[in-house]
C-alpha positions in Angstrom: 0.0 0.0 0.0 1.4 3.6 -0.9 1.1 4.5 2.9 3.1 1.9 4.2 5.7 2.2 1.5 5.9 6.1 1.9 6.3 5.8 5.9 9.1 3.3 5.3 10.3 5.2 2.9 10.2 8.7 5.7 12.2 6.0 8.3 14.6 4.9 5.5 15.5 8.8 5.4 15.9 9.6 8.7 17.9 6.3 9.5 20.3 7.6 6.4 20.9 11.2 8.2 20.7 9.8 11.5 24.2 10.9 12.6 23.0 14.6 11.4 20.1 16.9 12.8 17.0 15.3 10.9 14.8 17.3 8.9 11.5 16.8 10.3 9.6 18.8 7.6 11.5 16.3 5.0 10.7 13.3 6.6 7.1 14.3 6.6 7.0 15.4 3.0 8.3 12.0 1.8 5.2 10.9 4.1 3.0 12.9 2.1 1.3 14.5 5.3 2.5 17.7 7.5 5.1 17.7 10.2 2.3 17.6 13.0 0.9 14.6 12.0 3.7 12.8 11.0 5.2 13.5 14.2 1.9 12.6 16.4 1.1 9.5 14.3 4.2 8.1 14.8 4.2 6.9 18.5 0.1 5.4 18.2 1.9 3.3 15.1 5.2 2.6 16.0 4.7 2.5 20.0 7.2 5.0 21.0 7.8 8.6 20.6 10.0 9.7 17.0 12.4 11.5 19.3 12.8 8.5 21.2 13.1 5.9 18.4 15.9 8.5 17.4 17.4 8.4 20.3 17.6 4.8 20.9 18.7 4.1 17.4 21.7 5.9 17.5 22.6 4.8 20.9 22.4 1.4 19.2 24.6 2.1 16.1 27.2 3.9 18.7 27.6 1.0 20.3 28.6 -1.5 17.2 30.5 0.9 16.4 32.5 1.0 19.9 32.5 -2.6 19.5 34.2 -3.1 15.8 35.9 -0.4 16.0 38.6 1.8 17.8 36.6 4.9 17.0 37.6 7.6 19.9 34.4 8.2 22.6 34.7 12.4 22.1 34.3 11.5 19.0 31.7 9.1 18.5 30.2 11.4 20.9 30.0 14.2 18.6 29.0 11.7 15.8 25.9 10.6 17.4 25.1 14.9 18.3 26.0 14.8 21.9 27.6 17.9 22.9 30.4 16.3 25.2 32.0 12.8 26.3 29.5 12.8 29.2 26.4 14.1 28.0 27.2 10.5 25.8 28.3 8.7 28.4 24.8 9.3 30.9 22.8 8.9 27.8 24.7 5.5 27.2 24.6 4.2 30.3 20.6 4.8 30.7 20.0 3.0 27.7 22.4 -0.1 27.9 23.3 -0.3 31.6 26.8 -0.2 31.0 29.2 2.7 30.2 30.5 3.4 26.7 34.5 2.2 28.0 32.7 -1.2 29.3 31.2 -1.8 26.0 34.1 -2.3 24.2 35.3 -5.5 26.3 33.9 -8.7 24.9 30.8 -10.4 26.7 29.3 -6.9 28.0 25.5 -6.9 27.5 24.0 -4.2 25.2 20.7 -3.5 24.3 19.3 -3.6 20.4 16.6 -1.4 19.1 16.2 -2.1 15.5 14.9 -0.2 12.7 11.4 0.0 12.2 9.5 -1.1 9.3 5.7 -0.6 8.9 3.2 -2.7 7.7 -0.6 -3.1 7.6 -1.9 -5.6 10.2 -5.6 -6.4 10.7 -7.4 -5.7 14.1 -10.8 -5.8 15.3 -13.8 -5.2 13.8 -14.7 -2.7 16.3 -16.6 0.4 14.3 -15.9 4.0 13.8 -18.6 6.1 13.7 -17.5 9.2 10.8 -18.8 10.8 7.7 -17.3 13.4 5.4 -18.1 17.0 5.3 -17.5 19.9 2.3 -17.0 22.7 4.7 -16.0 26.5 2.9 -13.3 28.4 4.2 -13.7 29.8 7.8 -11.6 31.1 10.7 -11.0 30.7 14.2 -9.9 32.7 17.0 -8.5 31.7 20.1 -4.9 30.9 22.3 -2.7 29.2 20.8 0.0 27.4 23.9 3.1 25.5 22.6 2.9 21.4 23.3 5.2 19.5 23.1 4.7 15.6 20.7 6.5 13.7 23.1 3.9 14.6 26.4 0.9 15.9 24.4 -1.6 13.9 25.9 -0.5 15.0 29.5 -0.2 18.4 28.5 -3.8 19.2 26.9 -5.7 18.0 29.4 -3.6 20.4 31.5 -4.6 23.3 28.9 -8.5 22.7 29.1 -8.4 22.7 33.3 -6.3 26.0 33.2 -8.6 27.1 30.2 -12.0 26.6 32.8 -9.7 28.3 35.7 -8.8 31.3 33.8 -12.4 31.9 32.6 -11.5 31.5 28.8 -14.8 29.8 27.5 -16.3 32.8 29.0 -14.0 35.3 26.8 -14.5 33.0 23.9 -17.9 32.5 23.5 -19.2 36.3 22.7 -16.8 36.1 19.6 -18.1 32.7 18.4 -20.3 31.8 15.2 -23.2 29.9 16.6 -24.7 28.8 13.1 -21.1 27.0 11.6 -21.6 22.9 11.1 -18.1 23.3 13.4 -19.3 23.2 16.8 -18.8 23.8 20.6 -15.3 24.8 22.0 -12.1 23.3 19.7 -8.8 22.4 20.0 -6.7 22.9 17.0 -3.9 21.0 17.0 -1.6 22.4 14.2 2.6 22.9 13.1 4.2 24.6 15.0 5.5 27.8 15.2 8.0 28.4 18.0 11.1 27.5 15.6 11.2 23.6 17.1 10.6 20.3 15.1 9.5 18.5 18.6 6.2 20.4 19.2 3.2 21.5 17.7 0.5 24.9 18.2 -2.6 23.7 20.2 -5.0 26.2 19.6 -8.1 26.5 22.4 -10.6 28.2 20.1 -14.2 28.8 18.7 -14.7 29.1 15.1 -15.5 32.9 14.3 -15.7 36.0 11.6 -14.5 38.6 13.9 -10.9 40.2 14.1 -9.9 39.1 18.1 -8.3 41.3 20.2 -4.9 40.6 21.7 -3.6 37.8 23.0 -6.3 35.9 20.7 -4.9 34.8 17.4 -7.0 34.1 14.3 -6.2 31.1 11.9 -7.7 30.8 8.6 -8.8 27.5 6.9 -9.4 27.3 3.0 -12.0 25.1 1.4 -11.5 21.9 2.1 -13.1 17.9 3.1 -13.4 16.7 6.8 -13.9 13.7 8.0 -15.6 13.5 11.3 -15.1 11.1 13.9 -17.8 10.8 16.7 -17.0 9.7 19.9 -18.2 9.5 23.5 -19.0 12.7 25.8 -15.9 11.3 28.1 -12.8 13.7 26.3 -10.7 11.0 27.0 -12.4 9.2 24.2 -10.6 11.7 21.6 -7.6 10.3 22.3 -8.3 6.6 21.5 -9.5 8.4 18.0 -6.6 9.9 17.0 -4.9 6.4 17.7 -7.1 4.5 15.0 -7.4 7.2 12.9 -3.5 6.6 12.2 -3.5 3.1 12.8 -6.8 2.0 11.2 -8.7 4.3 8.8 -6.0 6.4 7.2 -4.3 3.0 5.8 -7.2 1.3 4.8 -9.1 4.3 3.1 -8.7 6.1 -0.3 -8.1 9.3 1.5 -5.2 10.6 3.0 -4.5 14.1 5.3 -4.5 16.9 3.9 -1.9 19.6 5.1 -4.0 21.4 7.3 -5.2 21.6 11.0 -7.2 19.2 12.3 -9.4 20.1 15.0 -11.4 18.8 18.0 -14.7 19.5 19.2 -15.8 19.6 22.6 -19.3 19.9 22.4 -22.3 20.7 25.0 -22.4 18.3 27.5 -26.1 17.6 27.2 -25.3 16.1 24.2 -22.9 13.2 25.5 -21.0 13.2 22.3 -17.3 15.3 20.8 -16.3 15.2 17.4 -13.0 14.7 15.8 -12.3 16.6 12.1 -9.7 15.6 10.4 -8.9 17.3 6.6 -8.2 15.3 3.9 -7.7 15.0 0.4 -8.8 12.0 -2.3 -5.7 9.8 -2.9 -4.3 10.2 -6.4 
């Protein structure tokens, strides 16, 4: 399937620059979908954050290397973009329980995280409740806070208590459009822009026409296709969504995401149900 082969072909890039800084954007492109969701779908299919698959597979390749070859540790160190001999060392030792000296001597123990390769497996035949929307272009205004891939689902929750403590629903809602098909208080969860491959803009927002006054931002979203998820009233729920969207429906459907936003609804609780829009675009 062109998915799998196009995220194999995103980890075959990274693992031929992983001794430099890896271009995030690059890696996305060659998996036809934006940085934010190639970095956010890769831990819900691959079961482990990007920046820690990374992480461990150069800590891997360091070692065969201090085992085959007489490769100095400052330098292997600077290889593998550690800034010193230590910052290597603790990040050596944390990973393979033994220091990068003790794994050159034969019969030391080290641990091996391989490369990953993706492929579509069959699960259950649980449903997913969605349909697809033509929705013109619109706006939204709201704060955007910066969140990090790694810890995002610890962080956001964070955002919507503070959100309710600070009284923001209460700013928000004079400024919303009541009449859009885009409903109820969102979270837009887009690229970042704070100059950092590792996180991403979550935007807690209303969609709305009017120019918002500062610290409000506005973001503006072209004409495009959604497909919308339904799930429980329990937010929780939204999360378990995002997971099969990447693992289930995007590989088995003949769309794939377009380079845009996508955004979740929180809606009334009277009506025990949130919505999940993702954009996408017809595969070619």
């Amino acid at each position: 399937m062109d998915w799998v082969r196009r995220m194999n072909d995103a980890i075959g890039y990274m693992e031929e620059h992983i001794t430099e800084e890896i271009n995030f954007a690059e890696a996305a492109r060659i998996a036809c979908c934006s940085v934010y969701h190639f970095q956010r779908m890769f831990p819900y299919i691959a079961e482990v954050p990007l920046s820690e698959y990374i992480r461990r597979r150069r800590l891997t390749l360091a070692a065969y290397e201090l085992q085959s070859s007489d490769i100095k540790i400052v330098d292997l160190a600077l290889k593998y973009g550690y800034d010193s001999p230590e910052a290597f060392a603790r990040a050596f030792q944390n990973m393979h329980g033994t220091t990068p000296t003790a794994a050159r001597l034969a019969g030391t123990k080290l641990k091996d995280y391989p490369r990953i390769f993706f492929q579509v497996s069959m699960k259950g035949a649980a449903e997913m409740n969605y349909r697809i929307e033509e929705i013109p272009a619109f706006s939204i205004v709201g704060y955007s806070k910066e969140v990090s891939t790694q810890n995002a689902y610890e962080v956001v929750p964070r955002l919507w208590q503070e959100a309710a403590e600070e009284d923001v629903f209460n700013k928000l809602w004079p400024l919303k459009k009541h009449d859009h098909p885009i409903r109820g208080f969102l979270g837009v969860c887009a690229d970042g822009d704070y100059g950092r491959q590792d996180t991403f803009c979550y935007i807690l927002s209303v969609v709305s026409e009017q120019t918002p006054p500062e610290p409000l931002i506005q973001r503006s979203f072209p004409d495009s296709a959604w497909a919308v998820f339904e799930t429980g009233g329990d937010p929780g729920q939204i999360a378990e969504m995002w997971k099969r969207l990447y693992s289930e429906w995007i590989p088995s459907q003949a769309y794939e995401l377009a380079p845009l936003p996508a955004i979740e609804c929180y809606l009334p609780p009277d009506e025990d149900k949130n919505e999940l829009w993702v954009p996408i675009i017809r595969k070619q």
